[in-house]
C-alpha positions in Angstrom: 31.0 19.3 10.5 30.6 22.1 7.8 27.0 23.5 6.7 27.7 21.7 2.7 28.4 18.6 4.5 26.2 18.0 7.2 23.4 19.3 3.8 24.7 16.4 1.7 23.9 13.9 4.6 20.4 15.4 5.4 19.9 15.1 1.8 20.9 11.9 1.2 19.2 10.5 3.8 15.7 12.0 2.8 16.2 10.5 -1.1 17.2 6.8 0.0 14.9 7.0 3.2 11.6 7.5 0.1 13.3 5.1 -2.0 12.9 2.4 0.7 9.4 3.4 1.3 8.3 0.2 -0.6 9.3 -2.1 1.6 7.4 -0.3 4.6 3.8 -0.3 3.5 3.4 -4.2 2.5 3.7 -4.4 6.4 0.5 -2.6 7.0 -1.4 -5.1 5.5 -4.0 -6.4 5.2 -5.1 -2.4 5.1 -5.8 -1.4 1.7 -4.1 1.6 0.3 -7.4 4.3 0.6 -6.6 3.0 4.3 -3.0 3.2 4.5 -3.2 7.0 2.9 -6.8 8.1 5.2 -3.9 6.9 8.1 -0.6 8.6 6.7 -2.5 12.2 6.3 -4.1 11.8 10.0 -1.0 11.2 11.8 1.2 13.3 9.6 -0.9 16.0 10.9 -0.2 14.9 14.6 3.5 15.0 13.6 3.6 18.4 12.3 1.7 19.8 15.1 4.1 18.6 17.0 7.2 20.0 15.3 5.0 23.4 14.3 5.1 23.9 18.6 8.2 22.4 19.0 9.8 25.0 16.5 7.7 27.7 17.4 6.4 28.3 14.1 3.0 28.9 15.0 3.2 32.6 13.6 4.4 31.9 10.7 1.5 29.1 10.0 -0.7 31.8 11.1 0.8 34.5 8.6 0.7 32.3 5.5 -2.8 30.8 6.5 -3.7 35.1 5.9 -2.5 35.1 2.6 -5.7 34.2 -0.2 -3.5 33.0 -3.0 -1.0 31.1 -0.7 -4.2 29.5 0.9 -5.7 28.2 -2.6 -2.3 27.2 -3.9 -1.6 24.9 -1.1 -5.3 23.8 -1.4 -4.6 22.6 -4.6 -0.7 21.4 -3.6 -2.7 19.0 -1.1 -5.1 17.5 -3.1 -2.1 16.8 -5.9 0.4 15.1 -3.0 -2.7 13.2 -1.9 -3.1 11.7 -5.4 0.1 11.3 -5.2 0.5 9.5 -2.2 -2.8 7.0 -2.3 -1.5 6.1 -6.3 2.4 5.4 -4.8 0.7 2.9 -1.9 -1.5 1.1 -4.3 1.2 0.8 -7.0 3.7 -0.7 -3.8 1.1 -3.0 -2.9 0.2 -4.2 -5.7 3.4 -4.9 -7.2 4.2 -2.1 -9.3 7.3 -1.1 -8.0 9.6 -0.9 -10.8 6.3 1.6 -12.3 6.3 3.5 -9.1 10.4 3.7 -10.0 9.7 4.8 -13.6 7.0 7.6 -12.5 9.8 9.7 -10.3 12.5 8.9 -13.1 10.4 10.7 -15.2 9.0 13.4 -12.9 12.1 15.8 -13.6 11.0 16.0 -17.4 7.8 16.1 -16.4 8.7 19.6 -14.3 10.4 20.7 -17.7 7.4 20.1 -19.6 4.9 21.8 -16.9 7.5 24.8 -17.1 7.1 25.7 -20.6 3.5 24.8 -21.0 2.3 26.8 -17.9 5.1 29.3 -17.0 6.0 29.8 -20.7 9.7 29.2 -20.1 12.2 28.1 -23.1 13.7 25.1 -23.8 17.6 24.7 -24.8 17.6 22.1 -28.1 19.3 19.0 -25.7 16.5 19.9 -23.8 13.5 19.0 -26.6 15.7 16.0 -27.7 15.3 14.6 -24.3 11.5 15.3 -23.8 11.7 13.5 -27.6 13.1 10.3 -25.9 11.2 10.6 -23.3 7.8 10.0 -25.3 9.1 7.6 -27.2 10.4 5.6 -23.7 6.5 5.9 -23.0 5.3 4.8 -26.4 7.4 1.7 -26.1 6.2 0.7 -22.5 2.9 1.6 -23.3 3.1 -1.7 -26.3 4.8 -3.9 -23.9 2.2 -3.1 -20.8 -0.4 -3.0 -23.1 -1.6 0.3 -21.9 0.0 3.9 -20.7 2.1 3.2 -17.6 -1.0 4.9 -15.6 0.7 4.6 -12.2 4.2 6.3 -13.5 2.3 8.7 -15.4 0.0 9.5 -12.4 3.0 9.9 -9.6 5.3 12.0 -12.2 2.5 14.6 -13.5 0.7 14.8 -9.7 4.2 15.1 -8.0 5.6 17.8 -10.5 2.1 19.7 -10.9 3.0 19.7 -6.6 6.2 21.4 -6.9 4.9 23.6 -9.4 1.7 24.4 -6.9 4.8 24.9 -3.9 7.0 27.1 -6.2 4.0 29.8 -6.6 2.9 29.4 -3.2 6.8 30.5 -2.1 6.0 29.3 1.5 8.2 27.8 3.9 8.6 23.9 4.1 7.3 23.5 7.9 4.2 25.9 7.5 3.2 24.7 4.0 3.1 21.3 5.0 1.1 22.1 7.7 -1.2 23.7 5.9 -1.1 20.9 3.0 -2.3 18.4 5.8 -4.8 20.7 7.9 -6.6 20.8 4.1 -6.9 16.5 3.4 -7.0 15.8 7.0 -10.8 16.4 7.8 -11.8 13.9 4.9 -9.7 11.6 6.1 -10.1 11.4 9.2 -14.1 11.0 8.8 -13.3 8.2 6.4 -10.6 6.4 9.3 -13.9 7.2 11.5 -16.2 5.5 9.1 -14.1 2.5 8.8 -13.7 2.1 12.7 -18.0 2.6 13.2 -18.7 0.4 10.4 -16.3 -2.5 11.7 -14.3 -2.7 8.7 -11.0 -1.0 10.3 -7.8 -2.9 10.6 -6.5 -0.3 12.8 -6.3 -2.2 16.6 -7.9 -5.0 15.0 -4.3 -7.2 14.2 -1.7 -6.5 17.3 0.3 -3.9 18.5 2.7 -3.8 16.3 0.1 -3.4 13.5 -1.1 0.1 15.4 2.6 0.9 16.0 3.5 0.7 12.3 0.3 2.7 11.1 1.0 5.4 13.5 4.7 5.4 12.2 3.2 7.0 8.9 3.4 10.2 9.9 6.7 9.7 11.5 8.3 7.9 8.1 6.0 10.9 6.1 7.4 13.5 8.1 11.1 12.9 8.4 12.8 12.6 5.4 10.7 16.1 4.6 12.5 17.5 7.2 15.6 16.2 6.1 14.9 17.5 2.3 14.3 20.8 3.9 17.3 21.0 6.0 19.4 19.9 2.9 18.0 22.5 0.6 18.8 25.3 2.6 22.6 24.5 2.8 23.6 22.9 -0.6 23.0 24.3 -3.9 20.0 22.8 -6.1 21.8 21.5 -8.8 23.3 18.6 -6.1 20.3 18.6 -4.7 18.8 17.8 -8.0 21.2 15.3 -9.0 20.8 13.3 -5.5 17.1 13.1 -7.0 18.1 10.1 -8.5 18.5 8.3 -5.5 14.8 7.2 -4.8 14.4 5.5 -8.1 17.3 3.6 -8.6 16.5 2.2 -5.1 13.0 1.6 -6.0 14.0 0.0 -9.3 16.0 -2.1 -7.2 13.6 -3.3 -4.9 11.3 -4.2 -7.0 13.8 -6.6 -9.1 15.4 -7.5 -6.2 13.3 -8.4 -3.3 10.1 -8.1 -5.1 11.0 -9.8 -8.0 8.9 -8.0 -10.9 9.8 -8.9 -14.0 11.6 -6.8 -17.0 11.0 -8.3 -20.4 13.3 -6.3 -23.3 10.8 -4.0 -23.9 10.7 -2.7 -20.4 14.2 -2.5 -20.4 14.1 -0.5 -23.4 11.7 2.0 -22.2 13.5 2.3 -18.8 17.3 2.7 -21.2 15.5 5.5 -23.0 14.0 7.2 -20.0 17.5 7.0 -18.0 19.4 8.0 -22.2 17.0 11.3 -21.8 17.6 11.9 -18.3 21.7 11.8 -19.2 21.0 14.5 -21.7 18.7 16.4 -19.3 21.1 16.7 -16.5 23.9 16.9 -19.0 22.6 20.2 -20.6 21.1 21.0 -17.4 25.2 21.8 -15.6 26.3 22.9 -18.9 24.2 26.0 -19.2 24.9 26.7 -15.5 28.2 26.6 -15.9 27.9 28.7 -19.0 25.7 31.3 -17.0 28.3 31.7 -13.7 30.9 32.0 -16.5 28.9 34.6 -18.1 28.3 36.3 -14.6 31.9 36.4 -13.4 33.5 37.7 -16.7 32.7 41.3 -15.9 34.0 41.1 -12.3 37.4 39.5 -13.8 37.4 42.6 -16.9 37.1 45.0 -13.7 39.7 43.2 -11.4 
């Protein structure tokens, strides 16, 4: 199996492995979601202890653990992907899927917009049209929910104020998400703690299985980060990008589907002018590149 291929699997299998992550955390019910997310950070950590000693990466934990700025961005890039994480488990379990769907539809022009208003980068004109759309998709959901789409909003600016967080701190995938739990951890392990002194824990309260599935967070938190990881090192980012998508549309799915949510006209709207901008996006997005290796191999071909 070549490197590109065996990178397309790994990376296909981390997108649709977190778009079926709704239908795993109804099963750890009846835990609420401050629960469920105190649970997922503990035993993540216990999962990437475990594959920091099993990959010897203990040095490299150690080195970017030295540096200050890499330190306080990953500080920050924790408490962002723990907001994250506690507002995508309450959205699931409270029937908000197709939101939760809309949130990391949107988180790409979200990661535009955080580019130009904090790195001072430059947008191409199909770019502003689509950040256009965009707020007017929002405007129109925001009439039919009667209020902002909080929980999309919340997921898409918390997940892309993450990667923007990651992108400064320039550390390696295993070590900075080492580090990211070793941050949230302590707080939520006191508060799992709490719950078990004060009696109000459901963890070992409601079978086997129930301890078996909470565990499993950190496995089913861990994994398909590992797989993202494996599949950004051997494909290029615009596929990578692209296979984005992925998580979504299976959410979206779900939630219609087996969840049954509705999607009055408006909705649909608002989602039809999310997806119209994210056509234009992407669209403009391989245009330029292709107009920038063009641009890059036209001297090489002048010299040839």
């Amino acid at each position: 199996m070549t490197e590109t291929r065996r990178g397309l699997l790994l990376g296909l299998a981390a997108w649709v492995m977190w778009g079926f992550f709704p239908l795993y955390w109804p099963l750890l019910e009846p835990a609420g979601a401050v629960e469920i997310l105190a649970h997922r950070i503990v035993w993540s950590l216990v999962v990437v202890v475990g594959v920091v000693l099993a990959l010897r990466r203990g040095r490299q934990v150690r080195a970017t653990l030295a540096d200050r700025r890499t330190r306080v961005l990953l500080a920050v890039a924790a408490v962002l992907i723990t907001v994250n994480w506690g507002t995508y488990i309450w959205g699931v379990n409270h029937h908000h899927v197709v939101e939760t769907s809309l949130g990391y539809f949107i988180n790409p022009l979200v990661s535009v917009l955080l580019g130009v208003v904090v790195l001072g980068e430059r947008l191409r004109t199909l770019q502003w049209v689509a950040l256009g759309i965009a707020m007017v998709a929002v405007l129109a959901l925001t009439v039919e929910y009667g209020h902002p789409p909080w929980v999309a909003l919340i997921l898409a600016f918390s997940f892309g104020s993450y990667g923007l967080a990651k992108k400064k701190a320039n550390a390696g995938a295993v070590e900075s998400l080492a580090i990211e739990t070793m941050v949230v951890s302590p707080v939520a392990l006191v508060y799992v703690l709490f719950l078990v002194g004060s009696g109000a824990s459901t963890f070992g309260n409601h079978g086997a299985l129930h301890v078996a599935l909470v565990m499993g967070t950190g496995v089913v938190t861990v994994l398909p980060l590992l797989c993202f990881g494996g599949a950004a090192t051997r494909i290029p980012l615009s596929t990578l990008g692209l296979m984005q998508y992925l998580t979504p549309t299976v959410q979206f799915v779900l939630g219609l589907v087996v969840f049954g949510e509705p999607m009055p006209p408006m909705r649909w709207l608002g989602f039809g002018l999310i997806w119209l901008a994210l056509a234009l996006f992407t669209f403009e997005t391989l245009r330029n590149r292709h107009r920038t290796r063009a641009a890059a191999d036209a001297p090489e071909t002048v010299a040839a």
